[in-house]
C-alpha positions as CSV (number, residue, x, y, z in Angstrom):
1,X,-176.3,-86.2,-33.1
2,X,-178.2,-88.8,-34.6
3,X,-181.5,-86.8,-35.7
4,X,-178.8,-83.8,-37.1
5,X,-176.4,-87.1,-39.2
6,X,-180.1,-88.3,-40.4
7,X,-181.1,-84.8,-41.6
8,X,-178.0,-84.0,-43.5
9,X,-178.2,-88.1,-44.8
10,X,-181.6,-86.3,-46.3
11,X,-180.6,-83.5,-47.8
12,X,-177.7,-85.4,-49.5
13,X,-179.9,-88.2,-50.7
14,X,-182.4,-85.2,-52.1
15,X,-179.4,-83.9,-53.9
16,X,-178.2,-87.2,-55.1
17,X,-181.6,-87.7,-57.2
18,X,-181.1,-84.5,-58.8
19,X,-180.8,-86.0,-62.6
20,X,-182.4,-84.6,-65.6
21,X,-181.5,-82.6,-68.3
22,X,-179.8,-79.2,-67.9
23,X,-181.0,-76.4,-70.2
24,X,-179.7,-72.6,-70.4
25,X,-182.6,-69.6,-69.8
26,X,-182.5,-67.3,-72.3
27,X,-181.4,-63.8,-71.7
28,X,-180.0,-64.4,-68.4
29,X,-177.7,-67.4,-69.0
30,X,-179.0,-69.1,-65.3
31,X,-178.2,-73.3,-65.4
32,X,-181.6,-74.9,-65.0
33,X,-182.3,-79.1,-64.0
34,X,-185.5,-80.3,-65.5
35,X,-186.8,-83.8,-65.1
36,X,-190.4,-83.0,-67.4
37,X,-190.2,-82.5,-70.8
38,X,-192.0,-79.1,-72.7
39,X,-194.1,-81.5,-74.0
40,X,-195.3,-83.4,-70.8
41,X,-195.4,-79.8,-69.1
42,X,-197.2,-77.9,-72.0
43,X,-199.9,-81.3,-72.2
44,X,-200.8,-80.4,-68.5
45,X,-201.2,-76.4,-68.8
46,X,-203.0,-76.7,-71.7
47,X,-205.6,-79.2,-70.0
48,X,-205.6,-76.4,-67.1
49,X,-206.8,-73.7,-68.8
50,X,-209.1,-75.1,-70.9
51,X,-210.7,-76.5,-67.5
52,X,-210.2,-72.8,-66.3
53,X,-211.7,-71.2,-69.2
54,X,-214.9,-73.6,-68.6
55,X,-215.7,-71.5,-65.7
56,X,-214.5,-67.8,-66.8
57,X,-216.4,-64.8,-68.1
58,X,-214.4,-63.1,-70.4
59,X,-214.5,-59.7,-70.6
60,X,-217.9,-57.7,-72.3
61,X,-215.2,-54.7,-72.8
62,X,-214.0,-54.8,-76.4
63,X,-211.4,-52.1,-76.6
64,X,-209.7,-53.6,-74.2
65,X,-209.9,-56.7,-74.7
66,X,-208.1,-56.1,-78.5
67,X,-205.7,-53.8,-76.2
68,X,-205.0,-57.0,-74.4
69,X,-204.5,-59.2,-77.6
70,X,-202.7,-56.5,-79.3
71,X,-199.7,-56.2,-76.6
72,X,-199.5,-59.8,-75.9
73,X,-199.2,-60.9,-80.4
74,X,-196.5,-57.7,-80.3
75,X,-194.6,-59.0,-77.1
76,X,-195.0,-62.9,-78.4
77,X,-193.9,-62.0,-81.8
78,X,-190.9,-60.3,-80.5
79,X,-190.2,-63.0,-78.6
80,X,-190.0,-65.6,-81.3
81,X,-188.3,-63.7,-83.3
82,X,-185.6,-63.5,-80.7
83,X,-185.7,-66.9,-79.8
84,X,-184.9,-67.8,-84.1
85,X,-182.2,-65.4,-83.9
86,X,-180.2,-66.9,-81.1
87,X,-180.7,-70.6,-81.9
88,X,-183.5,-71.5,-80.1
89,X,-186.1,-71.7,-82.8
90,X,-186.9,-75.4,-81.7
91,X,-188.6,-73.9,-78.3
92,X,-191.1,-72.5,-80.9
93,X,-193.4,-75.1,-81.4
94,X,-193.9,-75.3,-77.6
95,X,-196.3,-72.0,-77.2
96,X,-199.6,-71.9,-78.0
97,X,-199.7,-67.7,-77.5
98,X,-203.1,-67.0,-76.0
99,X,-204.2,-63.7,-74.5
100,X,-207.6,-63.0,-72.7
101,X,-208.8,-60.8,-70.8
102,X,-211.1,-62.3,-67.7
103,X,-213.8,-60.3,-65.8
104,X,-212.6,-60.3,-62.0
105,X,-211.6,-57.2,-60.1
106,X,-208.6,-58.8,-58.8
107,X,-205.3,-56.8,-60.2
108,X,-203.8,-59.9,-61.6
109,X,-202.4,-61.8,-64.2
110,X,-200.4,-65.0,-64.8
111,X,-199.3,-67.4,-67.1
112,X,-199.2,-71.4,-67.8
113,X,-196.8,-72.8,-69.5
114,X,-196.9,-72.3,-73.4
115,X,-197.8,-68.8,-73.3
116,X,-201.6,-69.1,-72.3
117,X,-202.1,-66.2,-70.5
118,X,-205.1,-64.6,-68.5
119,X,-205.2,-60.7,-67.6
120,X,-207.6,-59.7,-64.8
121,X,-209.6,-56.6,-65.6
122,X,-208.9,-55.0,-62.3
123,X,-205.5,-54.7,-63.2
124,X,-206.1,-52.6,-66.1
125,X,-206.6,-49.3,-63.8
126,X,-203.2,-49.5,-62.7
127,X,-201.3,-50.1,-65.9
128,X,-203.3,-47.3,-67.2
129,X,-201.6,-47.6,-70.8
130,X,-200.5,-50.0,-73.2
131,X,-196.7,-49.8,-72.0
132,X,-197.3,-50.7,-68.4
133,X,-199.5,-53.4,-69.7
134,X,-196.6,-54.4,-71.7
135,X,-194.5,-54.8,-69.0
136,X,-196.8,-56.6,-66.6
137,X,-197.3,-59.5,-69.9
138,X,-193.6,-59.2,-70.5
139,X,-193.1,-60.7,-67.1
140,X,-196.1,-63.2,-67.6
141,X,-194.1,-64.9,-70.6
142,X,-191.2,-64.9,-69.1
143,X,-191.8,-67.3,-66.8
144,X,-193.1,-69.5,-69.8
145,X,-189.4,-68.8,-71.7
146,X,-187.7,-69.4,-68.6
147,X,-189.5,-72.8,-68.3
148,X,-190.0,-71.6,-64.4
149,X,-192.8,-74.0,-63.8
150,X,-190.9,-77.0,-64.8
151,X,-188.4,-76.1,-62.9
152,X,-190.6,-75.9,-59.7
153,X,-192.4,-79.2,-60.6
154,X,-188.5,-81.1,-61.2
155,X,-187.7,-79.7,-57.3
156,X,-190.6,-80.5,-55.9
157,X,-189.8,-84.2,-57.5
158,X,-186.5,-84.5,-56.5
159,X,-187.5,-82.8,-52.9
160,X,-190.1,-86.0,-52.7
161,X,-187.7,-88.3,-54.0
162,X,-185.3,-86.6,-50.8
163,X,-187.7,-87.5,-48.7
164,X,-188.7,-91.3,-49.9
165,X,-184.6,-92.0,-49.1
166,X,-184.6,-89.8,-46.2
167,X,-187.5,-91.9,-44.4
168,X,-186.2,-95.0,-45.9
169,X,-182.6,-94.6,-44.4
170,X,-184.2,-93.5,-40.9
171,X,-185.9,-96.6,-40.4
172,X,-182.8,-99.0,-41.6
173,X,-181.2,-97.4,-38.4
174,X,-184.1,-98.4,-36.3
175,X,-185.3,-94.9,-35.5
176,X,-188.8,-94.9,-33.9
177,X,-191.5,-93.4,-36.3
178,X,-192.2,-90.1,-33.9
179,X,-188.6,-89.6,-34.7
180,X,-188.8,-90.1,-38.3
181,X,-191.6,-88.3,-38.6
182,X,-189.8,-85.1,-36.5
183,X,-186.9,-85.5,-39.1
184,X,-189.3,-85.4,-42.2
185,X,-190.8,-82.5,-40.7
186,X,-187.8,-80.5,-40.4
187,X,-186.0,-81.6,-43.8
188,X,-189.8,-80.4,-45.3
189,X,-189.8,-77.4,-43.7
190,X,-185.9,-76.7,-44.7
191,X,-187.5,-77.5,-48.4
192,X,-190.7,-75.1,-47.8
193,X,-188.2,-71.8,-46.7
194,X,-186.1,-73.0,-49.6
195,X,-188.6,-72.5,-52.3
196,X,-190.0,-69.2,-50.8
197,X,-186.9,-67.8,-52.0
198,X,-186.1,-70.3,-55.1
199,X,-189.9,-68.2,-55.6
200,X,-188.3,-65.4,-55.7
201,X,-185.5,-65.5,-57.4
202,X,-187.8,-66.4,-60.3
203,X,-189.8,-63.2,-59.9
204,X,-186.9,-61.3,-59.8
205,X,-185.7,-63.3,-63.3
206,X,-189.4,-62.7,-65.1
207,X,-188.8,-59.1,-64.3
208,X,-186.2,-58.8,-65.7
209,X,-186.3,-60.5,-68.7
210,X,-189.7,-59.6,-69.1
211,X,-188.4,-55.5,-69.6
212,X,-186.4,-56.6,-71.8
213,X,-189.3,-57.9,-73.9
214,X,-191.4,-55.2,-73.5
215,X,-188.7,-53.2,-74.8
216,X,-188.0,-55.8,-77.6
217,X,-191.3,-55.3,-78.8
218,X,-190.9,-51.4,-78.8
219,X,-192.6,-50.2,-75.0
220,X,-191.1,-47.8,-73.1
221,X,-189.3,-49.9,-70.3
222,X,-188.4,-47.1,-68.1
223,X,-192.6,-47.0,-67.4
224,X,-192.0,-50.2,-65.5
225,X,-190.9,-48.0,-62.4
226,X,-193.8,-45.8,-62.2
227,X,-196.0,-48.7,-62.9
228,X,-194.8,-50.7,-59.8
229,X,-195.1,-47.3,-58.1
230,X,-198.5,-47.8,-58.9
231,X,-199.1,-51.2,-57.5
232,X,-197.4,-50.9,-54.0
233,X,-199.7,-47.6,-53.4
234,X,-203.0,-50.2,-54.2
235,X,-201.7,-52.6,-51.5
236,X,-203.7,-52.6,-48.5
237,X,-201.0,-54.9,-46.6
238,X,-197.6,-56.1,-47.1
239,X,-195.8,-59.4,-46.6
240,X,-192.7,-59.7,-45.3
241,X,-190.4,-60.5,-48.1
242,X,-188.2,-63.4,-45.8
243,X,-191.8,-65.1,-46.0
244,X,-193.5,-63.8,-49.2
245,X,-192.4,-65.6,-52.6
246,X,-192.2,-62.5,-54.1
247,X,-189.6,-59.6,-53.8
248,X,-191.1,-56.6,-52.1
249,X,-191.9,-53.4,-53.8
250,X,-188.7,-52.1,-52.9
251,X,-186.6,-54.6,-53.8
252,X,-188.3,-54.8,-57.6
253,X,-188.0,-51.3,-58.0
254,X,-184.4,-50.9,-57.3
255,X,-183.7,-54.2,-59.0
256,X,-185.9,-52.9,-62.3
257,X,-183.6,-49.4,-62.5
258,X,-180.2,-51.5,-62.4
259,X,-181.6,-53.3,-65.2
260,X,-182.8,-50.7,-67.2
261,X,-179.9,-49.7,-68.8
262,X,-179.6,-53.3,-70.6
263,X,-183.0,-53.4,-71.6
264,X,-182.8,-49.8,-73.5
265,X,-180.0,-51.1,-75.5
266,X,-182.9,-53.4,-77.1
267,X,-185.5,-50.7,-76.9
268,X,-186.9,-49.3,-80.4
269,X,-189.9,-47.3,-80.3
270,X,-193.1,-48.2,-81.7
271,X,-194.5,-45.9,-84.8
272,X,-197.7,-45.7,-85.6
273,X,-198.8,-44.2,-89.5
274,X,-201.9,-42.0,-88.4
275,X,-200.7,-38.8,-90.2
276,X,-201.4,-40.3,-93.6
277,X,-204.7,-42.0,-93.1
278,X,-206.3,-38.4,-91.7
279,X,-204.6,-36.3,-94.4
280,X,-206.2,-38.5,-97.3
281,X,-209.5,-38.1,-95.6
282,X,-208.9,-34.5,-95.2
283,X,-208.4,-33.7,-99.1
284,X,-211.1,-36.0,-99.5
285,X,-213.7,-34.0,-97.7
286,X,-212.5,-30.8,-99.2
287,X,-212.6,-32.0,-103.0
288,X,-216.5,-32.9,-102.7
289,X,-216.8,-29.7,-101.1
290,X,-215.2,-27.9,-103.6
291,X,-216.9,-29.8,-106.2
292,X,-220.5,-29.4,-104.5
293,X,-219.7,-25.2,-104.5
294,X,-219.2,-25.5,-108.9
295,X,-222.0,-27.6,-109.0
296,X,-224.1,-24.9,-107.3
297,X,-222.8,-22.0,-108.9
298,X,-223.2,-23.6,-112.3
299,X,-227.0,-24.1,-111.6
300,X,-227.4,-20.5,-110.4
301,X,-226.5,-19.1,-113.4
């Protein structure tokens, strides 16, 4: 009885310390508890990918490398502009948008805090087109609006704090250090399962406001389902989801098409003016050929 009082004393000292400030995601309205600022946070991403950026190759491939760019200035513009509109034009000055594209055959990409984000190039044969991409950097930066890495490094802080107390309060009631070190184990453990699915439930939240940014920024959402199609056929193996920290295929797919109807309310296609530019070369090309045909019928006669 005593180890099982001492455990719960834990868990309820680890909640006790739970103090920061609480801020509001966008889109999704979920209550956050930070204890790091964006400033502290942003400081120590942007030292992390310059250190990161020491070491990569970026990508020899030009065209895709400005496809890369391209999406992630239309998604981070559209962004922005949301995020004046609704009153949160202050977040602003916390991203330092940056999109490259990295030479490694992994199918990957990910994002530090303040927008710095890496795209893999073995990823690139799976989006197979600028909207898929759109919706694969669309979930990237939402984890950098939804401040999800400060939010992981405030738990992980209050969890250590939980178990400073937890340790301390074992040993004022004379438990022997095997036990103590038993309890810690089993409140750490409790904390380890805990964030596999507080992992999750933040995949599941950059997916979805991440559609909606695609769509914000005028890509075809409904893509997103055939592009995570596309990614569970290249898995060789699959994780359990109970033990994986993020959802499996079949969860994100279902989850995406229940979201799809809100993010088509914000969906505007992109246009692109082609028809113009190839019409004025068109009459172009036919007026020096028409003058070329006087110029040599003149001279014949």
């Amino acid at each position: 009885m005593k180890s099982i009082r001492i455990i719960l004393m834990s868990m309820v000292a680890a909640m006790l310390v739970s103090c920061g400030t609480t801020n509001t995601v966008p889109l999704t309205g979920r209550k956050q508890s930070l204890m790091v600022s964006d400033g502290e946070v942003l400081s120590l991403s942007t030292q992390q990918y310059q250190e990161f950026m020491k070491t990569a190759k970026l990508s020899t491939n030009a065209a895709n490398t400005e496809m890369v760019k391209r999406v992630g200035t239309n998604l981070a513009n559209a962004v922005v502009n949301y995020l004046n509109a609704n009153g949160l034009s202050n977040d602003v000055q916390y991203y330092k948008w940056t999109f490259n594209l990295i030479q490694n055959n992994q199918a990957n990409a990910w994002c530090m805090p303040g927008g710095l984000i890496c795209v893999y190039e073995g990823l690139l044969p799976i989006t197979q087109n600028e909207a898929s991409l759109a919706i694969v950097l669309g979930h990237e930066i939402a984890h950098a609006v939804a401040r999800h890495s400060a939010e992981q490094m405030s738990t992980q802080m209050k969890q250590q704090q939980g178990l400073q107390i937890g340790a301390a309060v074992a040993g004022m009631l004379g438990m022997g250090t095997n036990t103590q070190s038993v309890v810690s184990s089993i409140v750490a453990q409790g904390f380890n399962f805990k964030n596999l699915s507080y992992s999750r439930s933040h995949e599941n939240e950059a997916d979805h406001m991440g559609l909606i940014f695609a769509a914000m920024a005028g890509y075809d959402p409904q893509v997103a389902t055939s592009f995570w199609q596309r990614m569970a056929a290249s898995k060789q193996n699959q994780t359990a989801e109970f033990l994986s920290d993020h959802p499996s295929d079949e969860t994100r797919i279902k989850n995406i098409q229940g979201w799809m109807p809100e993010a088509l309310k914000y969906y505007k296609p992109k246009t692109v003016s082609v028809t113009k530019a190839a019409t004025t070369k068109k009459a172009t090309t036919t007026k020096k050929t028409t003058t070329t045909k006087k110029a040599t019928t003149t001279k014949k006669k």
